[in-house]
C-alpha positions as CSV (number, residue, x, y, z in Angstrom):
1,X,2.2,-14.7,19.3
2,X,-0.1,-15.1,16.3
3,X,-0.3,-12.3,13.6
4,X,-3.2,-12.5,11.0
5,X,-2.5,-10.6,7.2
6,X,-5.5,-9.8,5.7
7,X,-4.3,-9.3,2.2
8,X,-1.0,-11.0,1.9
9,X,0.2,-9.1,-1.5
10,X,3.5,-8.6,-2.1
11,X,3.5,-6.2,1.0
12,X,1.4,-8.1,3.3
13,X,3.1,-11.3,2.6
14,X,6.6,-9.2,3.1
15,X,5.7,-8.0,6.3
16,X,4.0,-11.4,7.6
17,X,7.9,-12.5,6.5
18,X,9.7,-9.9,8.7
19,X,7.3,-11.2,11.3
20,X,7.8,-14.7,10.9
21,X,11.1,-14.4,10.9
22,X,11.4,-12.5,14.8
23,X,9.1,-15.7,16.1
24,X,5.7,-15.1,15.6
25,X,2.8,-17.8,13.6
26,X,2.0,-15.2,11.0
27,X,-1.1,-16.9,9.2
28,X,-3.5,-15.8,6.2
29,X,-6.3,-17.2,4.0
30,X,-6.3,-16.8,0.6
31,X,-10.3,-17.0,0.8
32,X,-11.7,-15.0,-2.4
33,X,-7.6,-14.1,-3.2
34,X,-5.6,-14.6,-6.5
35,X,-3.0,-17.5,-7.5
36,X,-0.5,-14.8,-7.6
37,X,-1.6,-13.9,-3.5
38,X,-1.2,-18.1,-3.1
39,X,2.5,-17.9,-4.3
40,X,3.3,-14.9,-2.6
41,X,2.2,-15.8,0.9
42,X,4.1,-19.2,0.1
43,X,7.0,-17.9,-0.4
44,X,6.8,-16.2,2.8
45,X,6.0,-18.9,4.8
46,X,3.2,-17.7,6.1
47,X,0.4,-20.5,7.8
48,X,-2.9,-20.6,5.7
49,X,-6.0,-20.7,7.9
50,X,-9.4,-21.7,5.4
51,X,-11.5,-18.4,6.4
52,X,-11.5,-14.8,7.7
53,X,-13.3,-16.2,10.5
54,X,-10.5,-19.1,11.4
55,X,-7.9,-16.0,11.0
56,X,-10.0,-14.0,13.5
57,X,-10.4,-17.0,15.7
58,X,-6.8,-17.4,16.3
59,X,-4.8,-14.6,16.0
60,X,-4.3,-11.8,19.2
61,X,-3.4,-8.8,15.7
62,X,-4.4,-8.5,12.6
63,X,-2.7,-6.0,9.6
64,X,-4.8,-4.9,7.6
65,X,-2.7,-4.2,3.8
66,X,-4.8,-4.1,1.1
67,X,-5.4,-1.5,-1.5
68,X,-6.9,2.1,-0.5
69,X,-10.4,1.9,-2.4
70,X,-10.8,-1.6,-0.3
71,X,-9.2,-0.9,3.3
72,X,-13.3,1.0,4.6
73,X,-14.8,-2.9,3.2
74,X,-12.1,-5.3,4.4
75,X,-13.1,-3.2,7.9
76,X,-16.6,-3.9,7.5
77,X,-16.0,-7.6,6.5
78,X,-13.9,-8.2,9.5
79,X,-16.4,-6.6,11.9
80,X,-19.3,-9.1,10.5
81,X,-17.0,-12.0,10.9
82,X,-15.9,-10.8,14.5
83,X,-19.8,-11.0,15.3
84,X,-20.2,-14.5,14.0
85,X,-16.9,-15.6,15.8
86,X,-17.0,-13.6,19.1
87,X,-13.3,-12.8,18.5
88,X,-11.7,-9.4,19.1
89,X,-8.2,-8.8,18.5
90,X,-6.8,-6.0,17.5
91,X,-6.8,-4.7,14.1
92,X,-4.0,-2.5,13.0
93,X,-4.9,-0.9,9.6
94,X,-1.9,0.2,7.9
95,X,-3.3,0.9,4.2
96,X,-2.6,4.3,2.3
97,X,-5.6,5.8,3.4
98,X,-6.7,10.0,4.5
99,X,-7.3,10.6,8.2
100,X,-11.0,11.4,7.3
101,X,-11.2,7.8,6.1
102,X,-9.4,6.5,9.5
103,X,-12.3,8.6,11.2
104,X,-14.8,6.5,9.2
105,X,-13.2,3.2,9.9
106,X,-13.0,3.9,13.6
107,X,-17.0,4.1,13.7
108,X,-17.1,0.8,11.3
109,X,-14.6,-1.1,13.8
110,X,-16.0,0.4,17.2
111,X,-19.8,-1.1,16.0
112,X,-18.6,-4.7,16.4
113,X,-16.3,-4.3,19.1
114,X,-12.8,-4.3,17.3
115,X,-10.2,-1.3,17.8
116,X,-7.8,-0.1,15.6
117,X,-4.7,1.2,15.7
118,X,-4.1,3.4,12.2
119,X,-0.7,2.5,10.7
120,X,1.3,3.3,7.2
121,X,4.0,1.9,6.1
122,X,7.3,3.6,4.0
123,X,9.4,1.6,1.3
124,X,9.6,-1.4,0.0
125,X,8.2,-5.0,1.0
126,X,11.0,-6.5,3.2
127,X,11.4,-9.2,1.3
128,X,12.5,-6.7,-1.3
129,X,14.6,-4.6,0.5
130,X,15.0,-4.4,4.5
131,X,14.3,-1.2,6.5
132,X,10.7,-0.1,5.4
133,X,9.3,1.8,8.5
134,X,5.9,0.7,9.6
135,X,4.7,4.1,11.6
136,X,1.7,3.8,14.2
137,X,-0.6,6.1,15.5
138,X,-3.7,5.8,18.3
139,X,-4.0,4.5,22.5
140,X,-2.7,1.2,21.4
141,X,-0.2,1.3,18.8
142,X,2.6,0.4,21.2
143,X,1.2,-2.9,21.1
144,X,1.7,-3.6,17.4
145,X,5.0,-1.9,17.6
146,X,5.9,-4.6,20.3
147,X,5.4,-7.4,17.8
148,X,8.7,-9.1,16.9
149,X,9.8,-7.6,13.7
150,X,12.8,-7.7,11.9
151,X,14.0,-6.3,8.8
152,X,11.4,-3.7,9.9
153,X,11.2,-0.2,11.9
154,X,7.9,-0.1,13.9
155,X,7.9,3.9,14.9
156,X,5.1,4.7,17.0
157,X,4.1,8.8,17.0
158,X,2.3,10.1,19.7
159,X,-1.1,11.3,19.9
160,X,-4.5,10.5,18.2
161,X,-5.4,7.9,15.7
162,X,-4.9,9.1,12.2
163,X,-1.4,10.7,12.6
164,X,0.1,7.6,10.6
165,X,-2.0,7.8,8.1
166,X,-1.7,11.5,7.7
167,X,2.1,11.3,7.3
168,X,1.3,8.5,4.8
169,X,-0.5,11.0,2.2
170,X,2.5,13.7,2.6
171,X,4.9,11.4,1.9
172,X,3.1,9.4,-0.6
173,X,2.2,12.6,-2.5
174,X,5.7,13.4,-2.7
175,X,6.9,9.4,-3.8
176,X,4.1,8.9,-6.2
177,X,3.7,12.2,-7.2
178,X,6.9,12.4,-8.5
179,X,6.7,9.0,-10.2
180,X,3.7,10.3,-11.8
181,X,5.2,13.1,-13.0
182,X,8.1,11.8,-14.4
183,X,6.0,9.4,-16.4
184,X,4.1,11.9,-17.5
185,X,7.2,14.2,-18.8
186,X,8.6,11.3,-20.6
187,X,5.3,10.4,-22.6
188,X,5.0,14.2,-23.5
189,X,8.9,14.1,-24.6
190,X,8.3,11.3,-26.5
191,X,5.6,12.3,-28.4
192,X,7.6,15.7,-29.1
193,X,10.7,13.8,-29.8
194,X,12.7,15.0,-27.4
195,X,12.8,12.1,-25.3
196,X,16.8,11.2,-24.6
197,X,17.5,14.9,-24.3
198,X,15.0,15.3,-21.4
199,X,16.2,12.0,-19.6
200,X,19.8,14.4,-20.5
201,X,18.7,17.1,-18.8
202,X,17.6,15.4,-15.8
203,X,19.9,13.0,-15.4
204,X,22.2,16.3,-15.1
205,X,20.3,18.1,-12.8
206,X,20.0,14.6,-10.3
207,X,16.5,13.7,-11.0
208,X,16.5,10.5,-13.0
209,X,13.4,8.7,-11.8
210,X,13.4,6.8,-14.6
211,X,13.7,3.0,-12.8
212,X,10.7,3.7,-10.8
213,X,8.3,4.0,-14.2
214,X,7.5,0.1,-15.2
215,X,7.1,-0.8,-11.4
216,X,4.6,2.3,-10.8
217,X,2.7,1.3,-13.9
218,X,2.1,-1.8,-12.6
219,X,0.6,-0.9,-9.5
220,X,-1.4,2.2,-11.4
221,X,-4.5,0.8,-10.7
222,X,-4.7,0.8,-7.1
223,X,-2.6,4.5,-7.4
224,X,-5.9,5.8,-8.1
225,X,-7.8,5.9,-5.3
226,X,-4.5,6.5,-3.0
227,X,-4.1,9.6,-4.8
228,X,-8.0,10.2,-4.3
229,X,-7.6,9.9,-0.8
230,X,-4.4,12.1,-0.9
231,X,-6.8,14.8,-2.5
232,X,-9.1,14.9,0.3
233,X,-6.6,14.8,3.2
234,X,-5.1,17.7,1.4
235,X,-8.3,19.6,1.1
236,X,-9.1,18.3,5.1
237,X,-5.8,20.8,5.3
238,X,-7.3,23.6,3.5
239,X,-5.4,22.9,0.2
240,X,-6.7,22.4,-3.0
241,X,-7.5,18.9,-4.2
242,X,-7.1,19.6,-7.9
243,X,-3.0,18.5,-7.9
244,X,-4.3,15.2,-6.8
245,X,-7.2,14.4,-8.4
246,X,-5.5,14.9,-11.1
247,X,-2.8,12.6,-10.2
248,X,-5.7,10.0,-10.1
249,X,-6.5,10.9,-13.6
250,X,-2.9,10.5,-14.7
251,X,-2.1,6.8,-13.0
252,X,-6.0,6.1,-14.3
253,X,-5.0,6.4,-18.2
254,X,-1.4,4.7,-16.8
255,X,-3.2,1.6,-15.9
256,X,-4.6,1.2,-19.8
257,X,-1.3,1.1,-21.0
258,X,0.6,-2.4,-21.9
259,X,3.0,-1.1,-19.2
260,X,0.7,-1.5,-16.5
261,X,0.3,-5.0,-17.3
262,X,1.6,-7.7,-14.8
263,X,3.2,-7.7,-11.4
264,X,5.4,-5.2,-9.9
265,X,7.5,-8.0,-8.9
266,X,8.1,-8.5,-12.7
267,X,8.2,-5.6,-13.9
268,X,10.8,-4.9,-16.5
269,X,13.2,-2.7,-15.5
270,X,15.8,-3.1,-18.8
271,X,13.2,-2.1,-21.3
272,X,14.7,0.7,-23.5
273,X,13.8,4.3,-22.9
274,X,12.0,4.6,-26.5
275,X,10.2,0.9,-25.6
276,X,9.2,2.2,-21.8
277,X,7.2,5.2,-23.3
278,X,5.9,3.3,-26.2
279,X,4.7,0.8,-24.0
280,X,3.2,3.8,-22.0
281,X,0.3,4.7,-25.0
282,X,-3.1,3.8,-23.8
283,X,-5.0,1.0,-25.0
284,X,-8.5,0.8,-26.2
């Protein structure tokens, strides 16, 4: 079995790990990808091919894992290069996207042939921490869950395409929400000077989210437009999108901070209380 990653971050190149590890030639190409993509997909092991075509050519799946705002153009790249190959495997999309936006994708993918089979995944890369469950959704998501993972929980939920995806933006907008808000308390406490008897009071009450601050800065950036796309799955629903989109407004002015800076695999997690929210004040 061959497994393609397009987008081996530090998720793609954990789950091309858990892969790798039950048997199968996971490959990538870092094609138009970062030195920091390079080392990660390295340290997974995972087999570099030179282009999205050679990655089509040979592999029966591809995961899809990149950020939100680029999961509707990594689609449309893949179909062009399934037209200049003639290749057609299966494409399991398992980016943090709304079930609108799987609708889209589904008429991008269909047009050259390919089908999808909407995924999201829960917790942590494997490499950082086994058990993230990878859930499935659509008439051939069974076949993904079949691959030989480990340090993984393929769950595969019946019915349409778009039921992973639309667990993905509840529970997201419960994780990230709450990381969001906690960041947000603790740069208002701060600037009120109230700031250790806040982390007190929560701390007391079971709701110090305080170690999950640097790392979310870090990723801030592509927070944004996974919050937007929480907003309109939520207003698919009949809620409002306000709570949301203003989400996207908070992890915006997170990613001009100093915090934001850097990897989430380095991200300092034994900075000071005082130095996490000064670092937390936007730049210019």
């Amino acid at each position: 079995m061959v497994v393609g990653i397009v987008s081996a971050g530090q998720m793609g190149s954990g789950l091309g790990w858990a892969l790798k590890d039950g048997g199968a030639r996971v490959i990538t190409t870092l094609e138009g990808r970062s030195a920091r993509t390079a080392g990660l997909a390295a340290a997974a092991g995972l087999d570099l091919v030179p282009t999205v075509d050679d990655l089509l050519r040979e592999a029966a799946v591809v995961l899809v894992v990149t950020p939100p705002g680029a999961a509707l153009h990594a689609a449309a790249s893949l179909v062009v290069a399934a037209e200049r190959t003639g290749a057609r495997p299966l494409i399991a999309d398992l980016n943090a996207i709304a079930p609108s936006t799987v609708d889209t994708m589904v008429l991008v993918l269909t047009a050259g042939g390919l089908d999808l089979v909407d995924g999201s995944i829960s917790g942590p890369p494997p490499t950082s921490r086994p058990g993230a469950r990878v859930y499935l959704s659509g008439p051939r998501a069974g076949e993904v869950a079949a691959l030989p993972w480990r340090h993984v929980e393929p769950i595969v939920l019946p019915g349409p395409l778009g039921r992973a995806s639309a667990l993905k933006m509840s529970t997201a907008s419960v994780y990230k929400g709450l990381n969001g808000l906690v960041t947000q308390a603790l740069r208002a406490a701060g600037h009120y000077g109230v700031l250790d008897e806040v982390l007190a009071d929560l701390r007391a009450n079971g709701l110090d989210q305080v170690g999950g601050v640097a790392p979310g800065a870090t990723k801030a950036r592509r927070y944004v437009p996974e919050m937007r796309e929480i907003a309109v799955a939520q207003q698919a629903a009949g809620l409002s999108p306000s709570l949301f989109q203003a989400f996207a407004e908070v992890y915006a002015e997170i990613a001009r901070t100093p915090l934001a800076e850097g990897d989430p695999e380095s991200a300092d997690r034994t900075l000071s209380l005082a130095e996490l929210v000064r670092r937390l004040t936007p730049t210019a």
